[in-house]
N, C-alpha and C positions, 0 to 999 in steps of 0.2 A: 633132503628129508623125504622119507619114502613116502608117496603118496598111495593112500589107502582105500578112501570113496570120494566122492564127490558128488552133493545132491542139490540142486533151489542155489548153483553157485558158492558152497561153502564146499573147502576143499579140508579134509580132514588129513593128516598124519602123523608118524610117529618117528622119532629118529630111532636110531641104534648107539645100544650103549648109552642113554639117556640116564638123569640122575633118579631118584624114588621122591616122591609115589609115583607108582604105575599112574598114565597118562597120555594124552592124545594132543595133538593141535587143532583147533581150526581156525582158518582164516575163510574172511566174507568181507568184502567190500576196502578193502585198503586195512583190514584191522585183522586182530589174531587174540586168542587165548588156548589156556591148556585146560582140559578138562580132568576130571579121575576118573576111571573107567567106565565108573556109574554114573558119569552125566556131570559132575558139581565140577561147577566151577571154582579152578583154582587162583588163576592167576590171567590178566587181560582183559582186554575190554569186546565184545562184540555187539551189534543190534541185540534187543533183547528177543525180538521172531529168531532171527538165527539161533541163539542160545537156547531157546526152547525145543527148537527143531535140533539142535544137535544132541539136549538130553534124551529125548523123543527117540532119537537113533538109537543113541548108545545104551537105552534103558533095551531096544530091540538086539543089539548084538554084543553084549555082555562076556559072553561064553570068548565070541570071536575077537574082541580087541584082547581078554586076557592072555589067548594064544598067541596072540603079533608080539604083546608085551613080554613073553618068555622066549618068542622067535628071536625078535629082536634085541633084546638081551645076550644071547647066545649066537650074535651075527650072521643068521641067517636071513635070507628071504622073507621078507612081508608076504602073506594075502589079503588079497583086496579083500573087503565087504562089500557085498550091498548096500546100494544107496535106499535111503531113504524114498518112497512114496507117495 
């Protein structure tokens, strides 16, 4: 799974060819969930700091996960994001 950013220890990414809705991972601490572009949680469990810092992110690079979600789709290369601050 391509790894995408990684910030405060929580490693975000996104596979290719993945099923809908558009969506992301993160894992933090031995645990993992999927997000939707915009931050909500879909599916998994994480801290709930992490899970705030991950909407936090993704509410900042919106534009940039929807571009990975079409790259990625159409099996190309990932880019990274910026991490979180």
């Amino acid at each position: 799974m391509p790894r995408i950013s990684a910030f405060y220890g929580i490693v975000i990414s996104m596979y290719h060819d993945d099923h809908l809705p558009p969506h992301f991972h993160a894992d933090h601490a031995g645990r993992g969930a999927a997000f939707s572009l915009d931050g909500e949680l879909l599916v998994g469990e994480i801290h709930p700091r992490a899970a705030r810092l991950v909407r936090e992110w993704a509410g900042q690079h919106l534009d940039e996960l929807e571009e990975n979600w079409i790259r990625a789709r159409r099996g190309l290369g990932l880019v990274r994001i910026t991490p979180l601050e």
